[in-house]
ROSE-4610 file (N, C-alpha, C; in Angstrom, 1 decimal, always signed):
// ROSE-4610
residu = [X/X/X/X/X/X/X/X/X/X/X/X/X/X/X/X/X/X/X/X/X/X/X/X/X/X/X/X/X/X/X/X/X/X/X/X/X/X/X/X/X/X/X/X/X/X/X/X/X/X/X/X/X/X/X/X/X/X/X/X/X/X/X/X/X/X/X/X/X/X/X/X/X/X/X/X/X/X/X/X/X/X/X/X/X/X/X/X/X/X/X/X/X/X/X/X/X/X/X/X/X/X/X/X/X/X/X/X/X/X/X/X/X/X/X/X/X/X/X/X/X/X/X/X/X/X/X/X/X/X/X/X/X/X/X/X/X/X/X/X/X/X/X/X/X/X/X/X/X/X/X/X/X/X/X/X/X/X/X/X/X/X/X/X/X/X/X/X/X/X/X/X/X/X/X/X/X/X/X/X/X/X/X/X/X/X/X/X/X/X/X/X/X/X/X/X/X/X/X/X/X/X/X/X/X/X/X/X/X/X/X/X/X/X/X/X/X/X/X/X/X/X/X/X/X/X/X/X/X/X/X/X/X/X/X/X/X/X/X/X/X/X/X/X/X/X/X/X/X/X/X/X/X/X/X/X/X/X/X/X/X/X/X/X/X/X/X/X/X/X/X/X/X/X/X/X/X/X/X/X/X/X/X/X/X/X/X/X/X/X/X/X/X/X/X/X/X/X/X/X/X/X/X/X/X/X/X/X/X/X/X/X/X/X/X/X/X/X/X/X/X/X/X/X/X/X/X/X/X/X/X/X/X/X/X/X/X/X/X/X/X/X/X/X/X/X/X/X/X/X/X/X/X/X/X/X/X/X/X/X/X/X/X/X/X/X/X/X/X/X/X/X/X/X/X/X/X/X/X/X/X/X/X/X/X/X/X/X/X/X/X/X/X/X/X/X/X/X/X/X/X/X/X/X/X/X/X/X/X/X/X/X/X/X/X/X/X/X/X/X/X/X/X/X/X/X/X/X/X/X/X/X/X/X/X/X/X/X/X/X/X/X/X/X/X/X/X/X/X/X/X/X/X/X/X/X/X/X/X/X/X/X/X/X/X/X/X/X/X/X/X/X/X/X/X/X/X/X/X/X/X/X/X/X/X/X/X/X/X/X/X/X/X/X/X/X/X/X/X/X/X/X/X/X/X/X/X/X/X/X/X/X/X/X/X/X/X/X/X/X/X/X/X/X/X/X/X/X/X/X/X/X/X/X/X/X/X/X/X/X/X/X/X/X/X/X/X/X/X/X/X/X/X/X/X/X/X/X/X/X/X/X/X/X/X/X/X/X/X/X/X/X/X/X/X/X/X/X/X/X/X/X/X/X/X/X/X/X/X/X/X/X/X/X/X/X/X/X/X/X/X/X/X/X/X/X/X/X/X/X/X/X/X/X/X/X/X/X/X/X/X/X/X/X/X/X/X]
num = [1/1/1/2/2/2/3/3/3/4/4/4/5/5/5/6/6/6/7/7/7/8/8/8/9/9/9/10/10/10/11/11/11/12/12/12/13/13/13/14/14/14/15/15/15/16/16/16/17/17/17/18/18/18/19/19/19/20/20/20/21/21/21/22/22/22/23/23/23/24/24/24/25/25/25/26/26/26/27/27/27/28/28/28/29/29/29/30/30/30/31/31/31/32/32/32/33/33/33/34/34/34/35/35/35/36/36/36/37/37/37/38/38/38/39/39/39/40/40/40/41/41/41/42/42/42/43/43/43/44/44/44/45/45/45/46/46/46/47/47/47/48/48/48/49/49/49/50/50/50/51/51/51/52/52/52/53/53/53/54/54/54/55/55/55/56/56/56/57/57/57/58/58/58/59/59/59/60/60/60/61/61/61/62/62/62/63/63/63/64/64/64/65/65/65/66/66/66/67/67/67/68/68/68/69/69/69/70/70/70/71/71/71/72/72/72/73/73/73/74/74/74/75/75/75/76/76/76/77/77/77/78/78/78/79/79/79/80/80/80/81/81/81/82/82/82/83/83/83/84/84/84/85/85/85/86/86/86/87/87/87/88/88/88/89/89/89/90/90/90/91/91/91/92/92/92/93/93/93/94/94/94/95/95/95/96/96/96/97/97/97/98/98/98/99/99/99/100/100/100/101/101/101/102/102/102/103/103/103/104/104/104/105/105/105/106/106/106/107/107/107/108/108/108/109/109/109/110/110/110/111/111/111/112/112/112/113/113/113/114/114/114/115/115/115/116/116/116/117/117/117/118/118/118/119/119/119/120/120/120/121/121/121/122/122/122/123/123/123/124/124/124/125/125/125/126/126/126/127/127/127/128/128/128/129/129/129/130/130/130/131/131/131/132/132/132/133/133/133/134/134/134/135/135/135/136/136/136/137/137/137/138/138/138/139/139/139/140/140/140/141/141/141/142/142/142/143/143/143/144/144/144/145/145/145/146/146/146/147/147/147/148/148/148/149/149/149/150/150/150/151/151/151/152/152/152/153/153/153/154/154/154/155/155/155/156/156/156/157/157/157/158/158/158/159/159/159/160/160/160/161/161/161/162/162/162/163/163/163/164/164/164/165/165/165/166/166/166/167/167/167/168/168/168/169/169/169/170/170/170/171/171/171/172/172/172/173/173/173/174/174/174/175/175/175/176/176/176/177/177/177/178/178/178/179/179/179/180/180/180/181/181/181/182/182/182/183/183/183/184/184/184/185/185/185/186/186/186/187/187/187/188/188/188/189/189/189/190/190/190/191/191/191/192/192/192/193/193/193/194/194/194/195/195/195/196/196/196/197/197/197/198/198/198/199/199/199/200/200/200/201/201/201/202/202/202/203/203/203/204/204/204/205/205/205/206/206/206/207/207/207/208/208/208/209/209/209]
x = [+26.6/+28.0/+28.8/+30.1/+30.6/+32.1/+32.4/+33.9/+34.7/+33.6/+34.4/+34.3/+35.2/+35.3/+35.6/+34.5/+35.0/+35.7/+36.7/+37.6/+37.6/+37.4/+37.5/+39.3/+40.5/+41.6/+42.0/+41.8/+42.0/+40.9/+41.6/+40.7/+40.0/+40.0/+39.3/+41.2/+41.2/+42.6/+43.8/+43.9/+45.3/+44.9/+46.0/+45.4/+46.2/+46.2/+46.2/+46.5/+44.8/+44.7/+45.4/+46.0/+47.2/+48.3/+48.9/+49.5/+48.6/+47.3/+46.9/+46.5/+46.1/+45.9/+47.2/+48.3/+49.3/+49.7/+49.3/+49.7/+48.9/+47.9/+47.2/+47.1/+47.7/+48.1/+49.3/+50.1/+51.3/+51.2/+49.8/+49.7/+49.2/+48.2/+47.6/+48.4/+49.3/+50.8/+51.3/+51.8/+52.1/+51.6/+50.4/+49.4/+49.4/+49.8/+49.5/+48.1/+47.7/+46.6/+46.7/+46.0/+45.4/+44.2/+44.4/+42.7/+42.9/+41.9/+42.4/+42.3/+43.0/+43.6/+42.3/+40.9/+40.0/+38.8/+38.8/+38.7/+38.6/+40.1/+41.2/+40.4/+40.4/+39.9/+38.4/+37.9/+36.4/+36.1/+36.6/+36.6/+37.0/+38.3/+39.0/+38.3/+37.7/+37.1/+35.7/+35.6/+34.2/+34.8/+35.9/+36.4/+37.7/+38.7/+40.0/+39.7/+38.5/+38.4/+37.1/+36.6/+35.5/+36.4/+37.6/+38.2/+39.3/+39.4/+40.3/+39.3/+38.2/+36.9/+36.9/+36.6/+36.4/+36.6/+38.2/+39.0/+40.3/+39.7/+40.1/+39.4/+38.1/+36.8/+37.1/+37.4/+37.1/+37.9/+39.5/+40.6/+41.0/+39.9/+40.3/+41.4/+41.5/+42.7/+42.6/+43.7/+42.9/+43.0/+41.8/+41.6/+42.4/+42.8/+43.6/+45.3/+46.0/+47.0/+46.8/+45.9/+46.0/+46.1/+45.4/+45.4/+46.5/+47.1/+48.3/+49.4/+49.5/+50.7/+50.3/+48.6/+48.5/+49.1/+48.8/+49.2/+50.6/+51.3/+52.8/+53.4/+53.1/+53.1/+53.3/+51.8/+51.2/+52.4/+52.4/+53.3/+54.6/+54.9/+56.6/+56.4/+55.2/+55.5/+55.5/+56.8/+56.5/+55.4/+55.0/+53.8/+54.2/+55.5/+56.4/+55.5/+54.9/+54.9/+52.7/+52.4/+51.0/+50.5/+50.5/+50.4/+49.1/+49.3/+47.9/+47.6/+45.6/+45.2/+45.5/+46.1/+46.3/+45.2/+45.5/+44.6/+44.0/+44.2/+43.7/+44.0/+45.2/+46.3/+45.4/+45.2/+44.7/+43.1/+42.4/+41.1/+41.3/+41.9/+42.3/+42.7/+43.5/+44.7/+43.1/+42.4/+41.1/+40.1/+40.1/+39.2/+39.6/+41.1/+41.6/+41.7/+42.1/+42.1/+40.6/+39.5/+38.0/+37.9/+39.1/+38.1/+37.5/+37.9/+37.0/+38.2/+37.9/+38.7/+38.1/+39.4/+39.2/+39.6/+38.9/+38.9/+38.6/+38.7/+38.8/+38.5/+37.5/+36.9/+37.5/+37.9/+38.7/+38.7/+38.3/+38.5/+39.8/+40.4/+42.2/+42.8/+43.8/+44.7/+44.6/+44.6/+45.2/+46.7/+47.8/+49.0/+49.8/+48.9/+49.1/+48.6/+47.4/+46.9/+47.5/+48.1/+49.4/+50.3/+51.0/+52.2/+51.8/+50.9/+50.5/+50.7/+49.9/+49.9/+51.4/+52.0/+53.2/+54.1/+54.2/+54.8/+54.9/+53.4/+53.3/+53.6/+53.7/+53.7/+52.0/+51.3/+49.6/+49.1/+49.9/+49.3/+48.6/+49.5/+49.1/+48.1/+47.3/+46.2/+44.8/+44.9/+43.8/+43.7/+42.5/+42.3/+41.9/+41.6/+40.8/+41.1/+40.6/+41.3/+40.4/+39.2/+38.5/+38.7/+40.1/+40.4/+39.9/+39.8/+39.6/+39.8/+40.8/+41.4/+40.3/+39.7/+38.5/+37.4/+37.1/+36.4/+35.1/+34.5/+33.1/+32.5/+31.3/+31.0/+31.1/+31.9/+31.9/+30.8/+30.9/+30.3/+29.6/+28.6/+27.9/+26.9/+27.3/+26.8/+27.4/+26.5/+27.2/+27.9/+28.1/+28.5/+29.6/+30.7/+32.3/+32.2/+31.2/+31.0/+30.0/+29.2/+28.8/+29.5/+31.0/+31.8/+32.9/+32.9/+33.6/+33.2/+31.9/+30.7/+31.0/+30.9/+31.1/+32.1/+33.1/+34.4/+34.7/+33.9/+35.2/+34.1/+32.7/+31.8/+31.3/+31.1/+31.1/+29.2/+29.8/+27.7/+27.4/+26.4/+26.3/+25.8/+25.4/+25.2/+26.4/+27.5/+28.8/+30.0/+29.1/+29.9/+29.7/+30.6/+30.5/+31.5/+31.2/+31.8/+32.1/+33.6/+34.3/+34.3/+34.2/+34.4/+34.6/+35.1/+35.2/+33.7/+33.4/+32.5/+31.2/+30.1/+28.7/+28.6/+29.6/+29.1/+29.7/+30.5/+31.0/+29.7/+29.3/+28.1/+26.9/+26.7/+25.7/+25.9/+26.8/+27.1/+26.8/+27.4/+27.8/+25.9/+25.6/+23.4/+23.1/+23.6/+22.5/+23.3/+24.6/+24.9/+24.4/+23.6/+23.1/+24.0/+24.7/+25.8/+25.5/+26.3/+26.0/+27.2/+27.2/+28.0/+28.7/+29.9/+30.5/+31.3/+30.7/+31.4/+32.5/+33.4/+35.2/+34.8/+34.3/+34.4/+34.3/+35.0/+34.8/+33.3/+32.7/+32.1/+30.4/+29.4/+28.5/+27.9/+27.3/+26.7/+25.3/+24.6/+23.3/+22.9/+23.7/+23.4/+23.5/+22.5/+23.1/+23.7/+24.6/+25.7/+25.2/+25.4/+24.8/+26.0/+27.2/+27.8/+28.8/+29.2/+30.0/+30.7/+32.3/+33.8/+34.6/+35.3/+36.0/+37.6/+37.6/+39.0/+38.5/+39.2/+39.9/+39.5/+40.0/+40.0/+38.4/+37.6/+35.9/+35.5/+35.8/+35.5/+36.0/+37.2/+37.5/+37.2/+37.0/+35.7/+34.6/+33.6/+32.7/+33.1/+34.0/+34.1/+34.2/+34.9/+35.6/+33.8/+33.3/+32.0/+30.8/+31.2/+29.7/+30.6/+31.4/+32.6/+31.7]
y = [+11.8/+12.1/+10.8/+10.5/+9.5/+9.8/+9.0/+8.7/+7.6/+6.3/+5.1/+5.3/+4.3/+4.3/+2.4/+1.8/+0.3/+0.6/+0.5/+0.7/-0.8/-0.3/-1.2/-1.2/-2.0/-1.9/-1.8/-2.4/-2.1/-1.4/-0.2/+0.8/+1.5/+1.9/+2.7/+3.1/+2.1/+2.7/+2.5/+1.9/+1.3/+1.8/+2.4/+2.3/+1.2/-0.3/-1.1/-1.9/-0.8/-2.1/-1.7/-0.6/-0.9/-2.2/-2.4/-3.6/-4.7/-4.9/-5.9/-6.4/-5.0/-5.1/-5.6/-5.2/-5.7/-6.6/-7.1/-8.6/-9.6/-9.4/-10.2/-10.1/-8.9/-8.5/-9.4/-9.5/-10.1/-11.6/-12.2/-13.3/-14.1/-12.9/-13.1/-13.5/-12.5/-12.2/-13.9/-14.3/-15.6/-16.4/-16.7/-18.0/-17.0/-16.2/-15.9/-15.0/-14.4/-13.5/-12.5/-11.4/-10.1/-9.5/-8.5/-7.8/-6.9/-5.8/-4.0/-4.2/-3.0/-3.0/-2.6/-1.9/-1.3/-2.2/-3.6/-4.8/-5.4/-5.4/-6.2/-5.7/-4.0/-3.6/-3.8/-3.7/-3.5/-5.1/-6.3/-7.3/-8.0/-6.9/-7.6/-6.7/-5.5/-4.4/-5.3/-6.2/-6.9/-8.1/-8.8/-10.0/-10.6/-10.6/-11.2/-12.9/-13.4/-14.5/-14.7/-13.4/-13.2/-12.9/-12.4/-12.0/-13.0/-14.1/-14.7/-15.9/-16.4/-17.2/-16.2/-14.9/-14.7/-15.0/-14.0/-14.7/-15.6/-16.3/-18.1/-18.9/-18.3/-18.8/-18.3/-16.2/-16.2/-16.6/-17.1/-16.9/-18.8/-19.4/-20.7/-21.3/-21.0/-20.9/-21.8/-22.7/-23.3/-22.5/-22.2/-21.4/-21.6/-22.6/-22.6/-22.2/-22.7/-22.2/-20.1/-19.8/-18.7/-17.7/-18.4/-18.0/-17.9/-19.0/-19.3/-18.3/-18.5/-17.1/-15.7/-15.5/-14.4/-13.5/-15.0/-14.4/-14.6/-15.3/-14.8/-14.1/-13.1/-12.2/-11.0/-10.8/-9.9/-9.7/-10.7/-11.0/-10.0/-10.3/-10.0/-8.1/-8.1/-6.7/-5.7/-5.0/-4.3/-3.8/-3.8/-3.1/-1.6/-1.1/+0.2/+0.7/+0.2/+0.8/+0.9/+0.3/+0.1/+1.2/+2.9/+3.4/+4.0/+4.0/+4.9/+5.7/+6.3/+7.5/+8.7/+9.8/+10.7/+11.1/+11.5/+12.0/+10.8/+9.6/+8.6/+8.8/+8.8/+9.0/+10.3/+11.3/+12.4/+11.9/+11.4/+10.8/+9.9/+8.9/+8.2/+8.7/+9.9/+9.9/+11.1/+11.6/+12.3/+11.4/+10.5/+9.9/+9.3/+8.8/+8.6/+10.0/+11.1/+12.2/+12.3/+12.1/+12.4/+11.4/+10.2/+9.6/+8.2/+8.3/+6.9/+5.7/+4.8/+3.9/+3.2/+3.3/+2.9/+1.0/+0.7/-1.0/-1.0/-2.6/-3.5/-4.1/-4.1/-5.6/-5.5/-6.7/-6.6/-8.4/-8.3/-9.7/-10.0/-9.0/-9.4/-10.6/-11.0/-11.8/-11.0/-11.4/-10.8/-10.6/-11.2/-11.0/-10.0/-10.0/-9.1/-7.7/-7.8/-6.2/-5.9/-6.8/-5.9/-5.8/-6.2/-5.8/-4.6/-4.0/-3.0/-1.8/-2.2/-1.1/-1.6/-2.2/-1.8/-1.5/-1.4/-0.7/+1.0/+1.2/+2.3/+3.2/+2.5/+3.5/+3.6/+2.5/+2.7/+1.7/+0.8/-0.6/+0.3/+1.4/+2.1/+2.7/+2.9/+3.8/+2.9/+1.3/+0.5/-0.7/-1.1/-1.5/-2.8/-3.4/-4.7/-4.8/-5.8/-6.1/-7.6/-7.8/-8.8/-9.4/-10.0/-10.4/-11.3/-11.8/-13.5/-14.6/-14.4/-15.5/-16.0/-15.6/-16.0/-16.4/-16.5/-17.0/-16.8/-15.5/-15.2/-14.7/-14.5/-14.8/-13.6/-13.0/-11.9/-10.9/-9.3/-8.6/-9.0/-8.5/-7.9/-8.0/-9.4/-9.8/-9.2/-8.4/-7.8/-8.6/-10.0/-10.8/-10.8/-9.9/-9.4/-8.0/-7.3/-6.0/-6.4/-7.0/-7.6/-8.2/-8.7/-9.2/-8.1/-7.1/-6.4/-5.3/-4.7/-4.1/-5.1/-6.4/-7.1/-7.1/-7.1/-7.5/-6.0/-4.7/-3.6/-3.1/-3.4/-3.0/-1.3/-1.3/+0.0/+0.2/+1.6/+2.0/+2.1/+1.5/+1.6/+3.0/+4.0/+5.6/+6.4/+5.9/+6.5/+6.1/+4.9/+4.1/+4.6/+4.2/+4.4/+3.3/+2.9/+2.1/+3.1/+2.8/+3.2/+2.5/+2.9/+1.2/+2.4/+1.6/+2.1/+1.4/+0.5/-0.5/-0.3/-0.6/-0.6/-1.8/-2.7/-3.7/-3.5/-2.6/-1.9/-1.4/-0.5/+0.1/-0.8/-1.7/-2.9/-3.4/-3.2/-4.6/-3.6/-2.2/-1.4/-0.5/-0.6/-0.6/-1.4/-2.8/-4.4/-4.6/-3.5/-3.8/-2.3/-1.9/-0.9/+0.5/+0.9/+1.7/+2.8/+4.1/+5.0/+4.7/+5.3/+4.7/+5.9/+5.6/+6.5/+6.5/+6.2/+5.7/+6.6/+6.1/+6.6/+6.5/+7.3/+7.1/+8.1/+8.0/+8.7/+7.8/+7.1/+6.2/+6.4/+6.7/+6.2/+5.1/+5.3/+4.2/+3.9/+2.5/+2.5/+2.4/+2.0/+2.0/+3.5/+4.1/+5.3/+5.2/+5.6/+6.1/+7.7/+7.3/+8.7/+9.4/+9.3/+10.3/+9.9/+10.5/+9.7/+11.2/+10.5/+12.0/+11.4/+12.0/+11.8/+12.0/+12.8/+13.1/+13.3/+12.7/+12.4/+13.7/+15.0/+16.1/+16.5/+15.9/+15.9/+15.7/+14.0/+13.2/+14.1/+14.2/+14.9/+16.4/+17.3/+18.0/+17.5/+16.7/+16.0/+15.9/+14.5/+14.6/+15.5/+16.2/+17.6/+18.9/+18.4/+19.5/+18.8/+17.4/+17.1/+15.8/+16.6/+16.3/+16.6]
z = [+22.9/+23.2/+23.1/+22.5/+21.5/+22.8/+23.8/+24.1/+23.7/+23.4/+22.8/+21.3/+20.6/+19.5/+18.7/+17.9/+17.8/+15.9/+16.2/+14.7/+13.7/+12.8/+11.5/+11.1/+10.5/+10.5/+8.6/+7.8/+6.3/+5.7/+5.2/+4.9/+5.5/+6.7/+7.6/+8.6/+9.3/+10.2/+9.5/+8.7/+8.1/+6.3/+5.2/+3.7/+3.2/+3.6/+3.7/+1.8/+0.9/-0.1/-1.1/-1.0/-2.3/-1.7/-1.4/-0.6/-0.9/-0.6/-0.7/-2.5/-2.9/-4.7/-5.1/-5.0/-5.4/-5.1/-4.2/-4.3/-4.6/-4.7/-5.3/-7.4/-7.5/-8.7/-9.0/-8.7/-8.7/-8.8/-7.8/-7.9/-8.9/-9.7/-10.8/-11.6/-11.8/-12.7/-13.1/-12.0/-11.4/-12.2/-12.1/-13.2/-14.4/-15.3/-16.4/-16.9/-15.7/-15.7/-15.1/-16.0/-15.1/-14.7/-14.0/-13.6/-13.2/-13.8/-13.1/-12.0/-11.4/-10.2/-9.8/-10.3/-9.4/-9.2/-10.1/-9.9/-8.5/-8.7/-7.5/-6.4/-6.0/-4.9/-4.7/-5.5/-4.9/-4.6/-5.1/-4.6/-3.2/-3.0/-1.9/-0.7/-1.1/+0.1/+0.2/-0.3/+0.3/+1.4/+0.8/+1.6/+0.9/+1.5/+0.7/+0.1/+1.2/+0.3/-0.7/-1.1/-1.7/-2.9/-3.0/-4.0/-4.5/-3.8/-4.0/-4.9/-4.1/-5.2/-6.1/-6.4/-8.0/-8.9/-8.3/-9.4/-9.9/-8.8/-9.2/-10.3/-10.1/-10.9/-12.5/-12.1/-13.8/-14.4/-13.8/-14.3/-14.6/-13.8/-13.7/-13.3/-11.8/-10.8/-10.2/-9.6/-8.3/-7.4/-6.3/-5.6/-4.4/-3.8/-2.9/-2.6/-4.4/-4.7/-4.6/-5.1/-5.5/-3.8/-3.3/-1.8/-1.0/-1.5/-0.8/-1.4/-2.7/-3.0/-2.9/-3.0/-2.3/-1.0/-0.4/+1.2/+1.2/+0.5/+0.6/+0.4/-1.1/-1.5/-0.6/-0.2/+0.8/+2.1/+2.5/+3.8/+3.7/+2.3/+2.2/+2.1/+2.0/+1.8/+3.2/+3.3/+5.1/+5.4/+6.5/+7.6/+7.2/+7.0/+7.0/+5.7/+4.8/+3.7/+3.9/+4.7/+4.8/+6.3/+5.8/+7.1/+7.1/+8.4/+9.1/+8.0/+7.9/+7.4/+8.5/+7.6/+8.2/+9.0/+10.6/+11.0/+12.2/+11.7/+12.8/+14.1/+14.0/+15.4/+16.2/+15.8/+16.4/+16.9/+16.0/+17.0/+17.7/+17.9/+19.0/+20.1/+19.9/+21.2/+21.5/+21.0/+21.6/+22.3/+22.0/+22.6/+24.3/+23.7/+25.2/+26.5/+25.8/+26.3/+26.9/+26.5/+26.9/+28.2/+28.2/+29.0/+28.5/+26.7/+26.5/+25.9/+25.5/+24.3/+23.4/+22.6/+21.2/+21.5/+20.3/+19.7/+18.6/+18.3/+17.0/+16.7/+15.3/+15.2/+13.7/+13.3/+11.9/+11.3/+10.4/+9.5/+9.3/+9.6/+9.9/+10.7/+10.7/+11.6/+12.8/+13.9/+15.3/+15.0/+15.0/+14.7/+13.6/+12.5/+11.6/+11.9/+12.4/+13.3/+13.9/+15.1/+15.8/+15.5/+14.6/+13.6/+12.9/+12.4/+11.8/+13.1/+13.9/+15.3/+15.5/+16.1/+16.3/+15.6/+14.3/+13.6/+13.4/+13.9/+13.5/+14.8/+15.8/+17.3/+17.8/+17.5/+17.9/+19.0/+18.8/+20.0/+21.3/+22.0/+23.0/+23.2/+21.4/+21.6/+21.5/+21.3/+21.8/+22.7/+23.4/+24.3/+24.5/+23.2/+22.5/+21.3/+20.8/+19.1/+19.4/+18.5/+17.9/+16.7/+16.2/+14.8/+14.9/+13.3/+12.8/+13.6/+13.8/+14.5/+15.2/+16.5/+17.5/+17.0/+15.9/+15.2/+14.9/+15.7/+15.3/+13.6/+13.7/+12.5/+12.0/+10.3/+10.2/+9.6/+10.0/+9.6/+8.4/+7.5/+8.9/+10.2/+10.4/+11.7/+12.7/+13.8/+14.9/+15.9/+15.6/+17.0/+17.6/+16.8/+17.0/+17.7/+17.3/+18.3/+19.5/+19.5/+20.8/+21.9/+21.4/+22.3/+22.7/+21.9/+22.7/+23.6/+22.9/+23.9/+25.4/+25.5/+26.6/+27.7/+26.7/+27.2/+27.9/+27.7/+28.0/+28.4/+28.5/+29.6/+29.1/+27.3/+26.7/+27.2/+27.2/+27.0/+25.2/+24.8/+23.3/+23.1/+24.0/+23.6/+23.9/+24.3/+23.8/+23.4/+22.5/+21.7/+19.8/+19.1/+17.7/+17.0/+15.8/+14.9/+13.9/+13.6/+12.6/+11.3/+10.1/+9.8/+7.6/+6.6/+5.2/+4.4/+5.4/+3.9/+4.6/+3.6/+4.5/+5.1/+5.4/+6.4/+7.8/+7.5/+8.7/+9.7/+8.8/+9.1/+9.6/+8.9/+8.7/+10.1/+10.2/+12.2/+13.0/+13.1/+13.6/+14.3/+13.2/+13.6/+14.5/+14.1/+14.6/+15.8/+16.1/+17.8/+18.6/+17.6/+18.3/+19.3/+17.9/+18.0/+17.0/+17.2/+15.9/+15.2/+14.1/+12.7/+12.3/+11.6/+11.6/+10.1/+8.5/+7.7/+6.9/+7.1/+5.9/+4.6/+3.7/+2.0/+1.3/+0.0/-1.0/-1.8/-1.8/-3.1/-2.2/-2.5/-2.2/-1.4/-0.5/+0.3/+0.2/+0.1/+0.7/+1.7/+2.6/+4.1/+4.7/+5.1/+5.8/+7.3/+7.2/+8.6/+9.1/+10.5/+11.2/+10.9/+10.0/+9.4/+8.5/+7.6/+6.2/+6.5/+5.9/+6.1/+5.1/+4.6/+3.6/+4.3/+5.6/+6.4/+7.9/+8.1/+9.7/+10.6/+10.1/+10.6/+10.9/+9.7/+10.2/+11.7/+11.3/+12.6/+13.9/+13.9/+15.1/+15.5/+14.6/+14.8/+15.4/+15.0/+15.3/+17.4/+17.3/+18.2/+19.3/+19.4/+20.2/+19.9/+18.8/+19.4/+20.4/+20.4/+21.2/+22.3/+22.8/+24.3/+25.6]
């Protein structure tokens, strides 16, 4: 039985990476280079700075500059235009309804994750938020879901990680949680359940309440 929930925030709660492909598209633009956009993503859905060394490297960038107008780019673009997957909103406000809460572990900014939730009308529906900022090591080492397991005093048998990537998944095991993965694409990690929509999950949820 699942009342908590530890949420992943780009590409699992937020559809975040067109916003982020394009700007880093842009930034390409910028130095005189390009790279498909499906490129751009499957780089940046592993790590914004995993994609940012890429392709600095293939493109022979300096890596620091590229980062830097990245994130400026990125910045300028509204929160307004980077919204929830349909359907989130409704498993959250279920979980609080049951009795449980939702959280956050995200390689994100803390500041920028709340700008996201508060844009959207969501701040209210979580209870924790473990961004970058605090500095533990990331997925998929569990040591960012270990601290919030801590912090909010969760049971790990009615706990679940949310998460789009298998390292979501990956942490989400080694803190000894069930798994819960968002995708269209194949995984090797198996998840005690993969959904393609929102409306699954909460199915899910609401039959084993």
């Amino acid at each position: 039985m699942i009342h908590n929930l530890i949420w992943d925030v780009d590409g699992t709660l937020f559809d975040t990476y067109p916003a982020i492909v394009s700007a880093f598209s842009q930034a390409l633009y910028s130095f005189g280079a390009s790279a498909p956009d499906s490129e751009v993503e499957a780089l940046a859905r592993v790590s914004l700075s995993l994609c940012t060394e890429k392709l600095s490297r293939r493109f022979q960038l300096d890596e620091d500059r590229l980062g830097r107008v990245f994130a400026e780019l990125y910045r300028a673009i509204p929160k307004a235009e980077q919204p929830p997957f349909e359907g989130t909103r409704a498993v959250c406000e279920a979980i609080l309804a049951a009795g449980g809460v939702n959280t956050i572990v995200t390689h994100r900014g803390s500041a920028s994750t709340k700008e996201l939730l508060s844009t959207h009308g969501m701040t209210h529906l979580f209870v924790d938020i473990v961004a970058a900022d605090e500095g533990y090591p990331k997925k998929p080492d569990p040591a960012a879901f270990l601290v919030v397991i801590e912090r909010q005093k969760l049971n790990r048998a009615e706990t679940a990680a949310v998460g789009d990537r298998e390292i979501d998944i990956q942490a989400g095991k080694a803190a000894g949680l069930r798994t819960y993965l968002f995708s269209f694409r194949p995984a090797k990690t198996e998840a005690d359940l993969v959904f393609h929509d929102y409306a699954e999950l909460l199915k899910l949820l609401k039959e084993t309440s």
